[in-house]
C-alpha positions as CSV (number, residue, x, y, z in Angstrom):
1,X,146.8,86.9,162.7
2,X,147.1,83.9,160.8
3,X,144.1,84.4,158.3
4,X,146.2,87.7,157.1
5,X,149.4,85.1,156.3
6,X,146.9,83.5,154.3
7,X,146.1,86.3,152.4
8,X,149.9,87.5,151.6
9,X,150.4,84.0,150.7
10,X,147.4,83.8,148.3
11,X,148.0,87.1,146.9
12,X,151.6,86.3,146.1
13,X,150.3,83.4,144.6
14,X,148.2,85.0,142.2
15,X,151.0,87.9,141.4
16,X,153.5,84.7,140.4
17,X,150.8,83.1,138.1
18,X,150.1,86.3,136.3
19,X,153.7,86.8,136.2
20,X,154.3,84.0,135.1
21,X,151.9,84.6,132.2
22,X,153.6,87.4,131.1
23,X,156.7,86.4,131.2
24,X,156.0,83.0,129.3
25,X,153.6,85.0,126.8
26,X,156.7,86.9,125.7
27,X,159.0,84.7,125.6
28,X,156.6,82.9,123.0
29,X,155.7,85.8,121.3
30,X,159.6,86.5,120.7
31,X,160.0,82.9,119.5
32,X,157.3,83.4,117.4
33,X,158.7,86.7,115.8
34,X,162.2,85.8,115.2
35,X,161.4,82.2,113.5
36,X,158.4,84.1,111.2
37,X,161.4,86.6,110.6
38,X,163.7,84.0,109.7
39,X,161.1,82.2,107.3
40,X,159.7,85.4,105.7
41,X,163.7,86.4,104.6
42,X,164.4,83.1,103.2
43,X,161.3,83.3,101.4
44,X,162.5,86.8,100.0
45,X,165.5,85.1,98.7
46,X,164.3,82.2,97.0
47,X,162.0,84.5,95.3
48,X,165.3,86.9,94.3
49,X,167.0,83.7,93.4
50,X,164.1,82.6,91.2
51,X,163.7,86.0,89.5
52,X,167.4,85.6,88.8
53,X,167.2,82.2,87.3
54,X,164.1,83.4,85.1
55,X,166.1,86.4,83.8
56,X,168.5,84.2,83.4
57,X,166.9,81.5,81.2
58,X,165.3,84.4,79.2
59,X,168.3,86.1,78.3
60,X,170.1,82.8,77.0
61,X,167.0,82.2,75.1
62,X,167.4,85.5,73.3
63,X,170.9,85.2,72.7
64,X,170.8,82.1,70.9
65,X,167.8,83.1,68.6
């Protein structure tokens, strides 16, 4: 009787560390998504706010020709 104690306490030991793996894997991988989401829209609008600025420029160029 007391190897088998062993062996429930080794094989809950290996279910916890592959848990644990998951678990920590997708937390990063969530982490990961939501600050590449975050970086990816502010990229969007500096571009949109460059653009603007461009357009900008151009069209008081034109005007006082």
């Amino acid at each position: 009787m007391p190897g088998e104690v062993g062996t429930v306490s080794t094989a809950w030991a290996v279910f916890s560390v592959i848990g644990g793996t998951l678990i920590g894997s997708a937390i990063s991988t969530a982490v990961a998504f939501y600050t590449q989401n975050k970086n990816l829209k502010a990229a969007k609008t500096q571009r949109d706010a460059d653009r603007f600025e461009s357009r900008k420029a151009k069209a008081y160029s034109l005007f006082f020709k």
